[in-house]
N, CA, C and O atoms as CSV, one atom per row, in Angstrom:
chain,resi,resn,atom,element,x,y,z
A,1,UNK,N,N,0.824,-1.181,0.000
A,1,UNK,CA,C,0.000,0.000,0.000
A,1,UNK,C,C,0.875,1.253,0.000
A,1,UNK,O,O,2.053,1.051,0.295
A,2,UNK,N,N,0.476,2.664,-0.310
A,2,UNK,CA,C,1.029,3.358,-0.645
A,2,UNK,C,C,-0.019,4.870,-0.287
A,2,UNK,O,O,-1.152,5.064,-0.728
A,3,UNK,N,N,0.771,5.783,0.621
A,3,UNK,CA,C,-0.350,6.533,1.920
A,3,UNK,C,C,-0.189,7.837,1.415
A,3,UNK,O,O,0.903,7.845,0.846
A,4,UNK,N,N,-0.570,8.630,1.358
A,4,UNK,CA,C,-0.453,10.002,1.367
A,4,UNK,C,C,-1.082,10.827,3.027
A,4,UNK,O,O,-2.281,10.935,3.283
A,5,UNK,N,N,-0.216,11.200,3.743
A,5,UNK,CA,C,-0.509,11.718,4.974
A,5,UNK,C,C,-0.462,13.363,5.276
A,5,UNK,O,O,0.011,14.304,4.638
A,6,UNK,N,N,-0.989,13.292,6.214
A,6,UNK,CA,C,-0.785,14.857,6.726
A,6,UNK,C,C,0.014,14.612,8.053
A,6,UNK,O,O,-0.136,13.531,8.623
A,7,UNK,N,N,0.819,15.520,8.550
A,7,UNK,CA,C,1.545,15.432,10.017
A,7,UNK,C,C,1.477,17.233,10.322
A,7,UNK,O,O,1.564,18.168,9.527
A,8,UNK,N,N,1.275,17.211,11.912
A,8,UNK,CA,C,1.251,18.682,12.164
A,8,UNK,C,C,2.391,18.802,13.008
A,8,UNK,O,O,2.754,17.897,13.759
A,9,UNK,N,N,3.071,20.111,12.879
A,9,UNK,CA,C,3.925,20.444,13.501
A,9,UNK,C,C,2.995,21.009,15.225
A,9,UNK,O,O,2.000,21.725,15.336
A,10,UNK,N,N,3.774,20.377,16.249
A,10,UNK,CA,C,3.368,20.610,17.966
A,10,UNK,C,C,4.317,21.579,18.523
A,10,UNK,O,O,4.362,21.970,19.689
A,11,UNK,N,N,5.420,22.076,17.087
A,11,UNK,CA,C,6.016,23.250,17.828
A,11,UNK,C,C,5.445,24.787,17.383
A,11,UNK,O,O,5.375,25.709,18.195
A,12,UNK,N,N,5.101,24.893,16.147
A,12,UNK,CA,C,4.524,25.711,15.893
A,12,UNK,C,C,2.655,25.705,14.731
A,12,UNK,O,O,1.929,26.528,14.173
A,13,UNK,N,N,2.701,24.606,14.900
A,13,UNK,CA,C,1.103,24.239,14.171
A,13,UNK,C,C,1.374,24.037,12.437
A,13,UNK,O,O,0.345,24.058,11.762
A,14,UNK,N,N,2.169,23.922,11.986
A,14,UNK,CA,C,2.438,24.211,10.647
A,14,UNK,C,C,2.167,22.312,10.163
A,14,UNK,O,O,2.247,21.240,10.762
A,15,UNK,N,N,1.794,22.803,8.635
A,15,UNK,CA,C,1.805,21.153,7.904
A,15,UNK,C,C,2.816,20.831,7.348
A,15,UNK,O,O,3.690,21.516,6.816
A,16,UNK,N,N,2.638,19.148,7.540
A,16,UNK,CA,C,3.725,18.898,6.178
A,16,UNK,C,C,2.476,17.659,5.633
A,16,UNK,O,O,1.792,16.824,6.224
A,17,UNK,N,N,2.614,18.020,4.417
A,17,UNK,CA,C,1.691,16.738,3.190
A,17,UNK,C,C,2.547,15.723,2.703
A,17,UNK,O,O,3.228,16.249,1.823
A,18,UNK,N,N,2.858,14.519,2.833
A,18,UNK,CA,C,3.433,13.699,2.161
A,18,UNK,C,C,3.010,12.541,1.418
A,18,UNK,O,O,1.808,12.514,1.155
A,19,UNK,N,N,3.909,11.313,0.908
A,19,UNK,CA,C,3.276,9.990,0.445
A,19,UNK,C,C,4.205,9.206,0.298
A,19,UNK,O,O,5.267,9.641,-0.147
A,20,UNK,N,N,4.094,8.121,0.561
A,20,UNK,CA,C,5.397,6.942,1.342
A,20,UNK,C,C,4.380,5.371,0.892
A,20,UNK,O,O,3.178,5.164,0.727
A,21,UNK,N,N,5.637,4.507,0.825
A,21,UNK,CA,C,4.915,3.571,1.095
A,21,UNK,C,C,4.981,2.513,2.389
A,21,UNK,O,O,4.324,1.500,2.629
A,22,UNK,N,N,6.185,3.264,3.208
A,22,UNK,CA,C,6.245,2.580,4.697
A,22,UNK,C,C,5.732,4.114,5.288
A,22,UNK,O,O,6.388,5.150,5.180
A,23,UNK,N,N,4.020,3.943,6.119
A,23,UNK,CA,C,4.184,5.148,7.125
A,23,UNK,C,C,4.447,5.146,8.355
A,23,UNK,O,O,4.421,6.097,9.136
A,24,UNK,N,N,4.734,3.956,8.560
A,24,UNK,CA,C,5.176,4.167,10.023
A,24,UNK,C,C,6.947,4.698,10.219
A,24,UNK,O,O,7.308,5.443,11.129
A,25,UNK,N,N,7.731,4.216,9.326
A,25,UNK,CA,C,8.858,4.476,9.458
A,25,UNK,C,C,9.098,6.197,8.394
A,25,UNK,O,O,9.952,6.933,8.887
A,26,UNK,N,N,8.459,6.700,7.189
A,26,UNK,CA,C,8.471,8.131,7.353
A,26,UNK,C,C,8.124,8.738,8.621
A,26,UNK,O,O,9.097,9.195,9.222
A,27,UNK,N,N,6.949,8.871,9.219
A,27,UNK,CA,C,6.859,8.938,10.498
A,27,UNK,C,C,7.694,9.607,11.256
A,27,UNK,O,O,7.918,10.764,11.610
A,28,UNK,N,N,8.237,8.138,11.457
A,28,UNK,CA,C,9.832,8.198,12.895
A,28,UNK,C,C,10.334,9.054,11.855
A,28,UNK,O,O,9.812,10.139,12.111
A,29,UNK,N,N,11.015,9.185,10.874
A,29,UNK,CA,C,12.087,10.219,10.293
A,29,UNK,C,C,11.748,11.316,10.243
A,29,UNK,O,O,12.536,12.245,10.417
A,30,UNK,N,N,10.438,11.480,9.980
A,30,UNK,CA,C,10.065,13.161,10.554
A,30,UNK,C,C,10.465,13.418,11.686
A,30,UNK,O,O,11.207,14.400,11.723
A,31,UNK,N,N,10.154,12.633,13.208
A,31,UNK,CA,C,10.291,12.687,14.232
A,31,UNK,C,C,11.977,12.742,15.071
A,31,UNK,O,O,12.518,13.324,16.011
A,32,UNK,N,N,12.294,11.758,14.046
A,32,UNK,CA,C,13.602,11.582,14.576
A,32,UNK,C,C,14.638,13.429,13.788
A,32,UNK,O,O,15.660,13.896,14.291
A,33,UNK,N,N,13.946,13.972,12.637
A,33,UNK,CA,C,14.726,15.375,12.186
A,33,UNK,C,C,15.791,14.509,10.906
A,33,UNK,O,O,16.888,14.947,10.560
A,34,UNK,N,N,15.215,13.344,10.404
A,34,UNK,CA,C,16.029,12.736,9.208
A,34,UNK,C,C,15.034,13.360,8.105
A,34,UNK,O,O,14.895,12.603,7.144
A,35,UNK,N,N,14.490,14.265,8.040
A,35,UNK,CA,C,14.104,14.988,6.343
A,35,UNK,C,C,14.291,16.215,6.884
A,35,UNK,O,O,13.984,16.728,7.960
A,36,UNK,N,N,14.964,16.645,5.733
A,36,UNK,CA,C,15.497,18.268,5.841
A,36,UNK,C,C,14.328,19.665,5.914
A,36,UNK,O,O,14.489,20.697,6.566
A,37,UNK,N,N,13.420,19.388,5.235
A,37,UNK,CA,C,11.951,20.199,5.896
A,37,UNK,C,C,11.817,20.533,7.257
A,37,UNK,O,O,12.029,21.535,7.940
A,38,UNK,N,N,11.165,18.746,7.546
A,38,UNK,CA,C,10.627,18.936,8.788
A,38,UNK,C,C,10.965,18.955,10.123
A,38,UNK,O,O,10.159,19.086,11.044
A,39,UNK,N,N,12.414,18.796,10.251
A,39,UNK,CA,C,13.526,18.592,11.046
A,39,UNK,C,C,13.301,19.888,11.541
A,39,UNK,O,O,13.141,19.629,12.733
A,40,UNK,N,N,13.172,21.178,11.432
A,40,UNK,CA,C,13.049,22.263,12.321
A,40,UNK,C,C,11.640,22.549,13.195
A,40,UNK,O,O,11.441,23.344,14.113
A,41,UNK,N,N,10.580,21.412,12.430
A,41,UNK,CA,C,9.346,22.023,12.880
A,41,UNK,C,C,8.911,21.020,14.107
A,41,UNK,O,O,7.815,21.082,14.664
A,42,UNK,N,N,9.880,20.147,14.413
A,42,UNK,CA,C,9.796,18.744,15.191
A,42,UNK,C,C,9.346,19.290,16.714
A,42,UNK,O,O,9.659,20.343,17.270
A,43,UNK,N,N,8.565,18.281,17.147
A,43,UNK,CA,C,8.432,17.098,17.088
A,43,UNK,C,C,6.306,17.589,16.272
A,43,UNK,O,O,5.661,18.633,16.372
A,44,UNK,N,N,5.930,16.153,15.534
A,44,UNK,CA,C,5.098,16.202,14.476
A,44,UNK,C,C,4.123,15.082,15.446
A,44,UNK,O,O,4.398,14.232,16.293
A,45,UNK,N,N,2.803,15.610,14.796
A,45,UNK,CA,C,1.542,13.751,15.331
A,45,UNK,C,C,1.102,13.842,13.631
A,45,UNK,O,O,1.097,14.799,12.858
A,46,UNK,N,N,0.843,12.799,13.496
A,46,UNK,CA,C,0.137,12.385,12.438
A,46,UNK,C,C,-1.506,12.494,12.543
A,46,UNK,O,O,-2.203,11.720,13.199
A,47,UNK,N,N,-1.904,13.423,11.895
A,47,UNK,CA,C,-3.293,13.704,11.978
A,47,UNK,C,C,-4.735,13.162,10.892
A,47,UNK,O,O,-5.951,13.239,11.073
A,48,UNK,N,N,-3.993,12.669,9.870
A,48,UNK,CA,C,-4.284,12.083,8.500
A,48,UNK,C,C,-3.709,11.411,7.777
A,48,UNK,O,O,-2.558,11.714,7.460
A,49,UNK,N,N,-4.239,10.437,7.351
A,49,UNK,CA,C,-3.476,9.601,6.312
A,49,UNK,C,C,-4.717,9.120,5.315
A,49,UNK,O,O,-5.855,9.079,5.784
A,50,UNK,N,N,-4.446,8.718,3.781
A,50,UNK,CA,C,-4.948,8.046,3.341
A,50,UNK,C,C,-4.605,6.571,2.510
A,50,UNK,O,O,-3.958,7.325,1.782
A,51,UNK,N,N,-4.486,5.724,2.144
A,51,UNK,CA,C,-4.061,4.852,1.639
A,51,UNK,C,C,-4.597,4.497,0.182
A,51,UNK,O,O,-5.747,4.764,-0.166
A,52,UNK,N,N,-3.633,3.853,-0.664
A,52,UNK,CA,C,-3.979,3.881,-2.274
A,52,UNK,C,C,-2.895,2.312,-2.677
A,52,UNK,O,O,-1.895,1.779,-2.196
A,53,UNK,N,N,-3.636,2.118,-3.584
A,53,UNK,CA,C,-2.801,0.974,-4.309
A,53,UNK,C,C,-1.958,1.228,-5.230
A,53,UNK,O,O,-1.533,0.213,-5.782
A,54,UNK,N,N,-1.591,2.103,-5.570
A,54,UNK,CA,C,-0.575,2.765,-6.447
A,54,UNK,C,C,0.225,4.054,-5.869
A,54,UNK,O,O,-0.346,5.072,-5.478
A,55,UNK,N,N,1.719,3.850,-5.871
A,55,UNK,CA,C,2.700,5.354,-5.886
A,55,UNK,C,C,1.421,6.512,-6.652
A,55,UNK,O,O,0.733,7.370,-6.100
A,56,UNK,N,N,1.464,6.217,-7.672
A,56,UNK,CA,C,1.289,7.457,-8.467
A,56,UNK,C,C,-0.589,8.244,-8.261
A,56,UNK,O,O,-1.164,9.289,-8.567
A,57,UNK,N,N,-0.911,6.954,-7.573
A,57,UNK,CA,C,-2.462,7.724,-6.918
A,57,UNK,C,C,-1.996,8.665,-5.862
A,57,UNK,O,O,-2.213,9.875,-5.927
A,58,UNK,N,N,-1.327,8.069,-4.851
A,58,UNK,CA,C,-0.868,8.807,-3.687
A,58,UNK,C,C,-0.073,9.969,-3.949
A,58,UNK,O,O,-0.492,11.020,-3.463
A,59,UNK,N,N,0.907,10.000,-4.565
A,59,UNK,CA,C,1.157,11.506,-5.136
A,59,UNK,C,C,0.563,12.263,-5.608
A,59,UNK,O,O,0.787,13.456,-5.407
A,60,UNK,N,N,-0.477,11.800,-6.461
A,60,UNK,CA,C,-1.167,12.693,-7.399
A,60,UNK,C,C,-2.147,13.637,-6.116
A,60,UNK,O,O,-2.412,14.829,-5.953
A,61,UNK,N,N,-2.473,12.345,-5.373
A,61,UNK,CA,C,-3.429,13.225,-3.809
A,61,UNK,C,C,-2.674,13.965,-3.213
A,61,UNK,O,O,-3.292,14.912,-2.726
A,62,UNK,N,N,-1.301,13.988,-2.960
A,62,UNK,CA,C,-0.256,14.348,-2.209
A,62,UNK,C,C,-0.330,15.979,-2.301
A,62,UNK,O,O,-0.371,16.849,-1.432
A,63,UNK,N,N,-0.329,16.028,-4.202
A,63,UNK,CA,C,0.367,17.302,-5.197
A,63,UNK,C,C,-0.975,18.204,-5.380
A,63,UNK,O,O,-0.973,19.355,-5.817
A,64,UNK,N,N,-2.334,17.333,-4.890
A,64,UNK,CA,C,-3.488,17.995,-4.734
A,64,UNK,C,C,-3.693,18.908,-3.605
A,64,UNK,O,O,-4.137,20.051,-3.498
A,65,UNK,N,N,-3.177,17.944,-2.720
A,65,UNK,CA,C,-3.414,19.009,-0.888
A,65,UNK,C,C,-3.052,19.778,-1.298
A,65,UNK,O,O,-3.763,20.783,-1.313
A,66,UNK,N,N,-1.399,19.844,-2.046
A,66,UNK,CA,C,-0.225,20.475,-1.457
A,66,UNK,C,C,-0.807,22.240,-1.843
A,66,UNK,O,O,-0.638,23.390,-1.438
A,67,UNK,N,N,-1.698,21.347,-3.070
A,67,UNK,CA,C,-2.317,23.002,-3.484
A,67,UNK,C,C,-3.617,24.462,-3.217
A,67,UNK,O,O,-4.280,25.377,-3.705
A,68,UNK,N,N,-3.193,23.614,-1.943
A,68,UNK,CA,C,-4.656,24.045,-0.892
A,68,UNK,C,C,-6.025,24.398,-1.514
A,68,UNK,O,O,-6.656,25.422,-1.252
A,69,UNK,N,N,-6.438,23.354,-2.431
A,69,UNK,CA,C,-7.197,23.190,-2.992
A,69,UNK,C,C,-8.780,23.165,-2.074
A,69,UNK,O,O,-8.812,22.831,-0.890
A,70,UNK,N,N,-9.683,23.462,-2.642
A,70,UNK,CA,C,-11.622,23.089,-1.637
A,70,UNK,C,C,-11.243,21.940,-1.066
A,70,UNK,O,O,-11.540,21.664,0.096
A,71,UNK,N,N,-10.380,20.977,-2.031
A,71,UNK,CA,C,-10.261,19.300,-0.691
A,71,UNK,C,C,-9.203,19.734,0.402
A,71,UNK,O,O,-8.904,18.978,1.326
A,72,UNK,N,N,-8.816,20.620,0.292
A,72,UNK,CA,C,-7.651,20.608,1.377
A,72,UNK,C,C,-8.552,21.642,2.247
A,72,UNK,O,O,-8.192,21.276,3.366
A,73,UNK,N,N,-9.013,22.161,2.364
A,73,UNK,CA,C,-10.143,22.480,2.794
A,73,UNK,C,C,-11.125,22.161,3.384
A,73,UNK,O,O,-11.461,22.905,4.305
A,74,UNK,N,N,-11.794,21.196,3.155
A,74,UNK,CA,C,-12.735,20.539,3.347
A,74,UNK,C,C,-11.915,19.526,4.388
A,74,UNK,O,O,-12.256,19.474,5.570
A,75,UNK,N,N,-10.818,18.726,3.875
A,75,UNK,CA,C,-10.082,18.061,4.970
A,75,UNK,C,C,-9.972,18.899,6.265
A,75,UNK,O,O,-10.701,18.585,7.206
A,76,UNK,N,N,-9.010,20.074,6.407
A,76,UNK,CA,C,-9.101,20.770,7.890
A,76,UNK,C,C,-10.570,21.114,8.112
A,76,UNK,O,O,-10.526,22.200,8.690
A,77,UNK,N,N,-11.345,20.904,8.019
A,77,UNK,CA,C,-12.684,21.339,8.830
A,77,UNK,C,C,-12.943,20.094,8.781
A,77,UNK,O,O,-12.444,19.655,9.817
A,78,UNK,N,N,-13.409,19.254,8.231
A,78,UNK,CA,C,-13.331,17.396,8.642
A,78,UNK,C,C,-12.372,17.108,9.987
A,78,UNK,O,O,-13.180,16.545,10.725
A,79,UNK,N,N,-11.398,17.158,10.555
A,79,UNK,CA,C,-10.214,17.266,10.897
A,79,UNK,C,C,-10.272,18.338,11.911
A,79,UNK,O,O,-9.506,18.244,12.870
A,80,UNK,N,N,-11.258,19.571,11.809
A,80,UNK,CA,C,-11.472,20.578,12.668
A,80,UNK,C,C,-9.766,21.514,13.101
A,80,UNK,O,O,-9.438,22.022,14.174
A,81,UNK,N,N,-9.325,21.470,12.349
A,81,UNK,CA,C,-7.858,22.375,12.225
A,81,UNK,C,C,-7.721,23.443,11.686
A,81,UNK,O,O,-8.009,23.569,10.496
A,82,UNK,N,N,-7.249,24.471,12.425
A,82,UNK,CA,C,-6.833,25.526,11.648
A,82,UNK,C,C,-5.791,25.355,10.599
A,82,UNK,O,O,-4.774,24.675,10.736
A,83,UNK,N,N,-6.154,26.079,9.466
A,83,UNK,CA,C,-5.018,26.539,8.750
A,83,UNK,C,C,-4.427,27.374,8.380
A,83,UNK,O,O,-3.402,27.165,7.731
């Protein structure tokens, strides 16, 4: 399987959108400050995820959030989050 997630930053509220096909171990590497992004905004909870049978579905959802599109939208008020 292959996830496209949301994670929030608990130091200052900020997102990061991604898509992996191990999420538990992206995850820890957010957490642990092993991706160069999110490593300053640490420590992260995982607030969303979705799952897909294809890389290229999950990106394509990934490259959709990323564009704070009505679904990305509609997700934080689903989700009840500011953005």
């Amino acid at each position: 399987m292959y996830y496209t997630y949301v994670i929030q930053s608990l130091k200052n509220n900020s997102f990061y959108i991604g898509s992996t096909n191990n999420l538990k171990e992206r995850f820890k590497q957010h957490n642990e400050g092993k991706s160069k992004y999110t490593s300053i905004y640490g420590p992260w909870k995982l607030i969303y995820y979705e799952a897909f049978t294809t890389y290229k579905l999950a990106f394509n959802r990934e490259l959709h959030l990323k564009k704070r599109t009505k679904s990305w939208q509609e997700l934080c008020k689903r989700l009840d989050v500011k953005r």
